[in-house]
Steps between C-alpha positions, in 0.01 A plus 500: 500500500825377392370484133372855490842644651683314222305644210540864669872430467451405196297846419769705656744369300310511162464848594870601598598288171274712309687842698842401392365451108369864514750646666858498252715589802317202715557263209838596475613451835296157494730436179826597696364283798403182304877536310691394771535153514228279697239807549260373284151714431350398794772583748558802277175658561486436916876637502349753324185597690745503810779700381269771387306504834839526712747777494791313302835712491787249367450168319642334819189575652317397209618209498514436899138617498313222338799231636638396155843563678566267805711626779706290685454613897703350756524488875812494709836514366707280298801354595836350392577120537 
């Protein structure tokens, strides 16, 4: 089981690298993507596939969306010595 469901990924992804080579504005934004520095192709592509399935407004939430921008959260408040 777990070898068929890793060559369907694989299939899926042949196929949605295949999309982004026909498609000049999918390439492009793959190119944009990979650009910044440690997206390479493969985190490219999934960032990809994810921002184009989601209603992305800024680049904030572009970038929030996947996680490639930590937030620090924090509980309580902080105090003065």
């Amino acid at each position: 089981m777990a070898q068929l469901l890793h060559e369907e990924v694989r299939n899926i992804e042949r196929q949605v690298k295949a999309d982004i080579q026909a498609s000049s504005v999918l390439k492009r934004d793959c190119a944009l993507l990979t650009s910044i520095k440690s997206v390479w192709p493969q985190l490219g592509m999934h960032m990809l596939v994810v921002l184009r399935s989601h209603n992305v407004e800024s680049a904030d939430q572009a970038a929030a969306f996947p996680g490639v921008v930590p937030l620090e959260k924090r509980s309580g408040k902080a105090t003065l010595v």
